[in-house]
N, C-alpha and C positions, 0 to 999 in steps of 0.2 A: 296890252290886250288889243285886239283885233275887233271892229264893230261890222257885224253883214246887218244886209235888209234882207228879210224875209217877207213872201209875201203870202199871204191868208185867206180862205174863200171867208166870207161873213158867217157859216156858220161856226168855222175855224178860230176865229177872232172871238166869237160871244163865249163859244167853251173856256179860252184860254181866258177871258176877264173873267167870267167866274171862277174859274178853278184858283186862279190867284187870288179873288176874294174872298174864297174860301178857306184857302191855306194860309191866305196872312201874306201873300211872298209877292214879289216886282213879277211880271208877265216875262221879261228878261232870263229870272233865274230859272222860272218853270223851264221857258226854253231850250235855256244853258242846259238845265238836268237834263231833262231829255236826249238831248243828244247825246251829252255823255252816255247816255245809258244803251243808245242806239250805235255811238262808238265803240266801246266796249264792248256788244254781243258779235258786231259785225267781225270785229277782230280776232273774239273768241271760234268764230267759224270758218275765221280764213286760215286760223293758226290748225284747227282740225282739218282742215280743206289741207291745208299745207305738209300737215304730217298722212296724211292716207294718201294721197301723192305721192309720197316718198316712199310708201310702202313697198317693198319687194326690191329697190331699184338696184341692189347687188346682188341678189341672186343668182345672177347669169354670172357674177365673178368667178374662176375659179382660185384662185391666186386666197380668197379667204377662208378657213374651214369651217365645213358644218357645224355650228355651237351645237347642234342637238347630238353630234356623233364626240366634239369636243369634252362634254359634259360626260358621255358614257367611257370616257375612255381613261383610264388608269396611270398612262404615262404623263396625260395632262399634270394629273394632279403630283405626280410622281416627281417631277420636275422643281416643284417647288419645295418639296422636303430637303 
């Protein structure tokens, strides 16, 4: 494990002694949690950032065919009988 310092305005610091007196828990793990939970959402919106990004980006392809004219079309499915 890896140790950082962080650093806290005073009112920063009084919330996080209570909340950990509160919970029962090290000031430490509040922290730990936290961030996980700040890791996790951030990631959750760069992986949607990431896919609508990617939205449309074959389009302009022609070399691949329409799935929407694919799906209407009979020899598709014909093909695999």
């Amino acid at each position: 494990m890896v140790k950082k310092s962080v650093s806290l305005s005073e009112k920063e610091n009084e919330a996080l002694k209570a909340l950990a007196l509160k919970l029962g828990k090290r000031e430490g793990e509040i922290l730990k949690e936290a961030l996980e939970r700040f890791i996790n959402e951030a990631q959750k919106e760069m992986k949607l950032e990431n896919l609508l990004a990617s939205r449309g980006m074959w389009k302009s392809r022609k070399d691949i065919p329409d799935l929407r004219e694919l799906r209407k079309s009979r020899d598709y499915f014909a093909d695999d009988v």
